[in-house]
C-alpha positions as CSV (number, residue, x, y, z in Angstrom):
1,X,6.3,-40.2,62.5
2,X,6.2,-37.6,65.5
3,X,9.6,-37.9,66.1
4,X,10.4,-37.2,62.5
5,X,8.7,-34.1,62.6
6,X,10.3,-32.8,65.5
7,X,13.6,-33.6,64.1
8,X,13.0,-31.8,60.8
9,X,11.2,-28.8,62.3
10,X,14.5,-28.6,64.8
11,X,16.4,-29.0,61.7
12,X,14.9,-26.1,60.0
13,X,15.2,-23.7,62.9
14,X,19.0,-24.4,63.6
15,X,20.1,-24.2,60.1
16,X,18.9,-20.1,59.7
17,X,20.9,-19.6,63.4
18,X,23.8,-21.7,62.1
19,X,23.8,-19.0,59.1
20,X,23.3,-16.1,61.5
21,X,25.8,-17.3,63.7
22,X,28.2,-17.7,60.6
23,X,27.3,-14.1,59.3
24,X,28.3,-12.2,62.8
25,X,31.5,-14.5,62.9
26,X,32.4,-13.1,59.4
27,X,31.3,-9.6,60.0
28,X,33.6,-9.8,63.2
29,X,37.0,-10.9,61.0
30,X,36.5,-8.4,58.8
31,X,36.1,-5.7,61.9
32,X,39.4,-7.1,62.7
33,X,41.3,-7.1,59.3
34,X,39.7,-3.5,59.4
35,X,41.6,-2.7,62.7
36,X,44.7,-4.1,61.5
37,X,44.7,-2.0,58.3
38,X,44.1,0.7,60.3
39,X,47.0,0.4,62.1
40,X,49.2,-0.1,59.4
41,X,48.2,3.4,57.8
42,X,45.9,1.3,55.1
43,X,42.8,3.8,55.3
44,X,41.1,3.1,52.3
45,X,41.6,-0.5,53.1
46,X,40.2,-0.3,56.6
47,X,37.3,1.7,55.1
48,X,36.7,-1.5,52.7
49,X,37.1,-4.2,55.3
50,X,34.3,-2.6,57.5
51,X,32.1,-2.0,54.3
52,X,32.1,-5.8,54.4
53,X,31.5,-6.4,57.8
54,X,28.7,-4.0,57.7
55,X,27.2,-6.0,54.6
56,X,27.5,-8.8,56.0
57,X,25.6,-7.4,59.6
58,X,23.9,-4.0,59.0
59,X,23.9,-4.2,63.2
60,X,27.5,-4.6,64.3
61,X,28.2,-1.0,66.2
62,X,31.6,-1.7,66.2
63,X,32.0,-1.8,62.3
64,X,29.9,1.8,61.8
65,X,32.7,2.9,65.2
66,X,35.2,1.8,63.4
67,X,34.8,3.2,60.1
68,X,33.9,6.3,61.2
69,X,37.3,6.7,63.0
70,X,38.7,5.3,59.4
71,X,36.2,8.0,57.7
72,X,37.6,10.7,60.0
73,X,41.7,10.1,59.5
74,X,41.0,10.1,55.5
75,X,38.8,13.5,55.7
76,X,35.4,12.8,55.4
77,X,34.2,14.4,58.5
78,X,30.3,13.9,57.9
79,X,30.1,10.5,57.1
80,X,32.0,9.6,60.0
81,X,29.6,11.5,61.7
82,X,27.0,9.7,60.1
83,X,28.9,6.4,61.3
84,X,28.9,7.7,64.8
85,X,25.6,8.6,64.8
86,X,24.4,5.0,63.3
87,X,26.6,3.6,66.5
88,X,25.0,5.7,68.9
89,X,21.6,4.2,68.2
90,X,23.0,0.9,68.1
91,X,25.2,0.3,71.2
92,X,24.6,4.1,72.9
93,X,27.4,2.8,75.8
94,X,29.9,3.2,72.6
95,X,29.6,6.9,72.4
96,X,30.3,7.7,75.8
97,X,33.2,9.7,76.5
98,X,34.6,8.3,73.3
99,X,37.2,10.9,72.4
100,X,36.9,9.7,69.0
101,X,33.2,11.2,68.4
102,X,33.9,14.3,71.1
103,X,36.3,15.1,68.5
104,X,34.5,14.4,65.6
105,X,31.5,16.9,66.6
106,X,34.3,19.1,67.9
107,X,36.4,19.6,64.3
108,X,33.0,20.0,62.0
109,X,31.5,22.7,65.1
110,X,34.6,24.1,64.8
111,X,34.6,24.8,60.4
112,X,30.7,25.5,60.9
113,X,31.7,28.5,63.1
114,X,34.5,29.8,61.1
115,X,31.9,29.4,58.2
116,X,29.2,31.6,60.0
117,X,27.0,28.5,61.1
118,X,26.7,29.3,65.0
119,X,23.7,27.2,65.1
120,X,25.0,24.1,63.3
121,X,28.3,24.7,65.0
122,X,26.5,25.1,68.9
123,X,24.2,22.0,67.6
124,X,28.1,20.1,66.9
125,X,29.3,21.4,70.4
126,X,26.2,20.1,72.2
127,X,26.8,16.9,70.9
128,X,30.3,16.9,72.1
129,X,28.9,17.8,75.2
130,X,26.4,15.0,75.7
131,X,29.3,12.4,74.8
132,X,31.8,13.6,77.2
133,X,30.4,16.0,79.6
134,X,34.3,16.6,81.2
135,X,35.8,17.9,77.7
136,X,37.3,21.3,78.9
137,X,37.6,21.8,74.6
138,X,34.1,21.5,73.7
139,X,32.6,24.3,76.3
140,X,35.4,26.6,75.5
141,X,34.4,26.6,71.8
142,X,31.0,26.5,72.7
143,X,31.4,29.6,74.6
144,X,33.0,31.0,71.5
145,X,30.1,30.9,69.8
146,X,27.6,32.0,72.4
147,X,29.7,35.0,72.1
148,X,30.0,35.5,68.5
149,X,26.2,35.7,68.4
150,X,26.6,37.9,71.6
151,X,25.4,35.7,74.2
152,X,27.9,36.9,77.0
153,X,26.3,35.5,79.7
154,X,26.0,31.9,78.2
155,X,29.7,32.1,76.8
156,X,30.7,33.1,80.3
157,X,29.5,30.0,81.8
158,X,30.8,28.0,79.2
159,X,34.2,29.7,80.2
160,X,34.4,28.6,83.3
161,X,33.0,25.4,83.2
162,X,36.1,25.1,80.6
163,X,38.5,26.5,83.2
164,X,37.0,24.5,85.9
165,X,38.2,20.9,83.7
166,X,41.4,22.5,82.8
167,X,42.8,26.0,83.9
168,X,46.0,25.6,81.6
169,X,44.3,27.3,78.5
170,X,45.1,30.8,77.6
171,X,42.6,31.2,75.1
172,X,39.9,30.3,77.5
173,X,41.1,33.2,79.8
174,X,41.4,35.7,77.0
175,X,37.9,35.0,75.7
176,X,36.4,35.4,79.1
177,X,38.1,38.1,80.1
178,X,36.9,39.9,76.2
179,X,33.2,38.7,77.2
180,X,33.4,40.0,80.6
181,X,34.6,42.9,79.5
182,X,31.5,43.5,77.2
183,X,29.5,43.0,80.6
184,X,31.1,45.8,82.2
185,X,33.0,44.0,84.1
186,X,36.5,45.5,84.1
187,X,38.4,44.4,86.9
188,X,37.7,40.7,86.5
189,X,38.1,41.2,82.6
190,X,41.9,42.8,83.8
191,X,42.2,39.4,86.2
192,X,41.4,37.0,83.2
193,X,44.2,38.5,80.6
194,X,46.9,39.0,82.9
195,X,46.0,35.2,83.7
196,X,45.8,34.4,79.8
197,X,49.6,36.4,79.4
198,X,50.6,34.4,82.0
199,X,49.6,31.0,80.5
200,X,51.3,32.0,77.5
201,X,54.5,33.0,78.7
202,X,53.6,36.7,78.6
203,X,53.4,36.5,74.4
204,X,51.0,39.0,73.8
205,X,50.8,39.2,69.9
206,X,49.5,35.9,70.3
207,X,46.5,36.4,72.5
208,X,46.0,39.5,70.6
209,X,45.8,38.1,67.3
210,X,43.5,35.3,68.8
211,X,41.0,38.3,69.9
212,X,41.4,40.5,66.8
213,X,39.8,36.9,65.0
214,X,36.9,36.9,67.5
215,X,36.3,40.4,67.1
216,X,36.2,40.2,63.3
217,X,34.0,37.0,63.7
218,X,31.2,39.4,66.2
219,X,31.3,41.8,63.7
220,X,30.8,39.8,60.4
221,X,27.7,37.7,62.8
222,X,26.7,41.8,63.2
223,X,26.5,42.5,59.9
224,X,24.9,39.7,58.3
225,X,22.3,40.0,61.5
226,X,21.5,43.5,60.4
227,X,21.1,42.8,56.6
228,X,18.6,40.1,57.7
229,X,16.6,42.7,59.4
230,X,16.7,45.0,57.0
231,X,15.4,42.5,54.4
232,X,12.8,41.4,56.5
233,X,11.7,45.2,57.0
């Protein structure tokens, strides 16, 4: 009779891990159709295949990855960042200098700022940051903003910690040099756009049309700064 018991009771356990077992197995085939779709340009496909897999296992991090990659190539910025953010709390290792989500956080930063929203944009770069500390991108537009709500100093840094991962960028050179200018400091704000010319092949409509934008951009940020204060007085 004892033995009978046992057997049932270990019956009853295995049968709800057999399932489980069966459920991740599935989840996982349908990651993989989802890859293969991907690869063949299917997006809305891939999009469905790792819908699936993620009905099947709310927890696979590699399913929310995926479709958030998916999510991003048809458009949908935010919900692949909701994807990526849904990863990060279930396999943080994932995130971790995945270009994927740097440049995820990096895009939607980058539309907040031309939209005006510094702070949801420098909350977008920080994230970029945490994810790959060594992206010489994500400082350089995060200095960019620091300096269109003119923060000098902290775009400054951000400048050269860009220049420091990659000193290729002409942009980076022209910003810092307009920022250090702003500081006073003249010669080294001379130093940085003959550096930025340089870079660029000595093409200076370009750089100049580059900083007419971030002027324009400090100046709008001005404006609406001022009508805030005059509202609140």
């Amino acid at each position: 009779m004892k033995r009978s018991l046992l057997f049932a009771v270990g019956l009853l356990i295995a049968i709800p891990l057999t399932a489980t077992a069966q459920r991740i197995q599935s989840a996982k085939k349908y990651v993989k159709q989802g890859i293969e779709r991907f690869g063949r340009n299917d997006i809305v496909g891939a999009i469905a295949e790792y819908d699936r897999a993620i009905g099947i296992d709310p927890k696979n991090a590699d399913a929310y990855l995926n479709r958030g990659k998916a999510r991003r190539a048809a458009g949908d910025l935010d919900g692949a960042i909701d994807d990526y953010e849904v990863t990060v709390n279930l396999a943080p290792d994932l995130a971790l200098n995945n270009h994927d989500i740097t440049q995820a956080y990096l895009n939607r930063g980058y539309i907040r700022s031309n939209r005006m929203d510094i702070e949801g944009a420098l909350a977008d770069f920080d994230r970029a940051i945490k994810y790959d500390p060594n992206d010489a991108e994500a400082y350089f537009k995060r200095g960019r903003a620091f300096l269109i709500i003119g923060n000098a100093k902290f775009a400054i840094a951000d400048f050269d910690k860009s220049i420091a991962l990659d000193d290729h960028n002409p942009l980076v050179f022209a910003e810092r040099g307009f920022a250090r200018q702003t500081q006073g400091q003249n010669s080294e704000a001379q130093k940085d756009f003959e550096r930025g010319l340089k870079l660029n092949n000595d093409l200076r409509l370009m750089l100049d049309l580059h900083l007419l934008d971030l002027q324009m951009q400090i100046k709008e940020m001005e404006r609406r700064q001022s009508a805030i204060k005059r509202n609140i007085a």
